[in-house]
C-alpha positions, 0 to 999 in steps of 0.5 A, spaced: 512 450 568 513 454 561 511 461 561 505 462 557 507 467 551 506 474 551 501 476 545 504 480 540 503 489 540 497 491 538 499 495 532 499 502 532 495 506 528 494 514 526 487 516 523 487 524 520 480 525 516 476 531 516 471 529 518 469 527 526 464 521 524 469 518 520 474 519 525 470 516 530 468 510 526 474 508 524 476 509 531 471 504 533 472 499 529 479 499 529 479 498 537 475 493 536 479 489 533 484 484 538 490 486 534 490 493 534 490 500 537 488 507 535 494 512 538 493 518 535 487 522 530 488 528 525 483 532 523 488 536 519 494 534 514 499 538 517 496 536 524 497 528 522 505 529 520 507 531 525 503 526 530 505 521 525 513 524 526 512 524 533 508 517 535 511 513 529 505 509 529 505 503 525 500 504 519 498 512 517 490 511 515 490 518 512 484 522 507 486 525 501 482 532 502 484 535 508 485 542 510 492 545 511 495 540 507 492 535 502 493 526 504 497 526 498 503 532 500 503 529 507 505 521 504 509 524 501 512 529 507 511 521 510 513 515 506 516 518 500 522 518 495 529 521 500 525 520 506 529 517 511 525 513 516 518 512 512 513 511 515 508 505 512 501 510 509 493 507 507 490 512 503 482 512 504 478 517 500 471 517 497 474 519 491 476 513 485 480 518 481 486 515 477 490 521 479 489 521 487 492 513 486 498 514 481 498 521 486 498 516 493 503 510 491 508 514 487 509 519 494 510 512 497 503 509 500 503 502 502 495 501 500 489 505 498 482 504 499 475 507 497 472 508 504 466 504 502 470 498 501 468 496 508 471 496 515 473 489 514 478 490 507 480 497 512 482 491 518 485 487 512 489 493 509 492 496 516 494 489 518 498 489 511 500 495 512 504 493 519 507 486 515 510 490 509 505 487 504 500 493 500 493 493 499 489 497 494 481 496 493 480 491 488 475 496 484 481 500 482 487 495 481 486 492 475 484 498 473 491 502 475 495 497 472 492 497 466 493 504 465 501 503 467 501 497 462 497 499 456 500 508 457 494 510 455 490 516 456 487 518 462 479 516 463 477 523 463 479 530 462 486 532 462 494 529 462 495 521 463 497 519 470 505 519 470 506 510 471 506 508 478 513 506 476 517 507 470 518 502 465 526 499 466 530 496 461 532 488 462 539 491 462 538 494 466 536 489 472 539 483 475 534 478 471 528 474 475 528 466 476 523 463 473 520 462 480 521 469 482 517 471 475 511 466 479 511 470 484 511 477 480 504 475 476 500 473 483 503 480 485 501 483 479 495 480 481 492 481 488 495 476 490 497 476 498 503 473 501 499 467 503 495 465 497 501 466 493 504 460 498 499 456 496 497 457 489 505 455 489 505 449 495 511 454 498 512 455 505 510 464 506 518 465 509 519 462 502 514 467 498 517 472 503 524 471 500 523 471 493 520 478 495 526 480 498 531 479 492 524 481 488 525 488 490 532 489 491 533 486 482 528 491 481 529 496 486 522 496 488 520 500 494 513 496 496 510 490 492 505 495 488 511 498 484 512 490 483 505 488 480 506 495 476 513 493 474 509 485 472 504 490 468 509 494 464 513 488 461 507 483 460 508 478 466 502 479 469 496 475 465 493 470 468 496 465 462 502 467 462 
C-alpha cells in the first residue's frame, strides 16, 4: 500500500508591529490559514532582527514605523545588499509614501502592502514571498514604476526617490530573448508566475526558468527590480 504524502511545512512567519492589535490580528488571520504559522512577534525593530536572525522564519511581515529601529533599517540589516544569507521581507504599513517603497524594495524587500489591502492579498503576499515571487499593493505599483520610468519628481515636497534599480546600459548585459523580454513585460505588469503561464500557454517551470536566466542577464535581485528594469527601458506598456 502507497503511503499517503506528508503535507508540506507550514510556512514560518514573523510579524513585528507596534501595535498589540495589529499583531494579534495578523496573528489570527495568518494561523488560520492551512499553509501557515505564526513563529515569532516583534513589537520593536531591534526585537524583530534579532527573532528573525534567531528563527530564520520564511517570510519577515515587518511595519515601517517602529521604536528602536525603523522596518526600513531592519530590511535592510535582513534582506539587503552584502547580507549574506537574506532573509525574504513584506513590508505593511499604513502609510503609501513613495519614499517608504523606494525605501523598502531598495533595502531588499520581497513585497509591500498597505495595511488596508486586506487579509486576503496579505495571505497572497506571505505565500509569494515564501516562493521568491514579490508582491507589492496594486495601488502603488503602477505608480512606482512609472516614476522609475519617466524620473520624475517626486509627488510631494522634497528630492525624487532614488529608482528601485538603476538604469543599465544594453552593453552591459547578456541581451533578452524575445520570449524572456514576453516575460519582462507581465512582470512589469503585476503578473504572478501563474498568470504569466497562461497568458503565454508555458507550463509555470517554464515561466520559472525564463525568470532564472531573467535575473542572472540582468543581475536583478527579485522580480521587483525586473519589472522596474521592463519600466527604465520601455518594455512594460501593454502594447509593446
Amino acid at each position: 500500500m502507497t503511503s499517503p504524502t506528508p503535507p508540506a511545512a507550514p510556512i514560518r512567519v514573523l510579524i513585528a508591529d507596534d501595535q498589540d492589535m495589529v499583531r494579534s490580528g495578523f496573528r489570527f488571520f495568518l494561523d488560520a490559514q492551512p499553509d501557515m504559522t505564526v513563529v515569532a512577534e516583534a513589537a520593536d525593530g531591534e526585537t524583530a532582527v534579532r527573532l528573525a536572525r534567531e528563527l530564520r522564519p520564511d517570510v519577515c511581515l515587518l511595519d515601517i514605523r517602529m521604536p528602536k529601529l525603523d522596518g526600513l533599517e531592519a530590511t535592510r540589516m535582513l534582506a539587503g545588499p552584502g547580507v549574506a544569507d537574506p532573509l525574504r521581507v513584506v513590508v505593511v504599513t499604513t502609510f503609501d509614501l513613495d519614499e517608504y517603497v523606494y525605501g523598502a524594495l531598495r533595502g531588499g524587500a520581497c513585497g509591500f502592502l498597505l495595511k488596508d489591502s486586506g487579509p486576503t492579498l496579505l495571505a497572497e503576499a506571505v505565500r509569494a514571498a515564501a516562493a521568491g515571487d514579490s508582491l507589492v499593493s496594486p495601488s502603488v505599483t503602477v505608480r512606482l514604476l512609472r516614476h522609475v520610468t519617466e524620473g520624475s519628481a517626486s509627488p510631494g515636497p522634497g528630492p525624487a526617490p532614488e529608482p528601485v534599480v538603476e538604469a543599465r546600459p544594453p552593453s552591459a548585459t547578456e541581451p533578452l530573448t524575445d520570449r524572456e523580454l514576453d516575460v519582462v513585460r507581465l512582470v512589469a505588469l503585476g503578473r504572478t508566475n501563474a498568470e504569466i503561464a497562461a497568458e503565454l500557454y508555458v507550463s509555470l517551470s517554464t515561466v520559472k526558468t525564463h525568470l532564472s536566466s531573467i535575473q542572472l542577464k540582468l543581475a536583478a535581485r527579485n522580480r521587483v527590480e525586473i519589472a522596474a528594469w521592463a519600466w527604465q527601458h520601455g518594455h512594460a506598456r501593454p502594447e509593446s
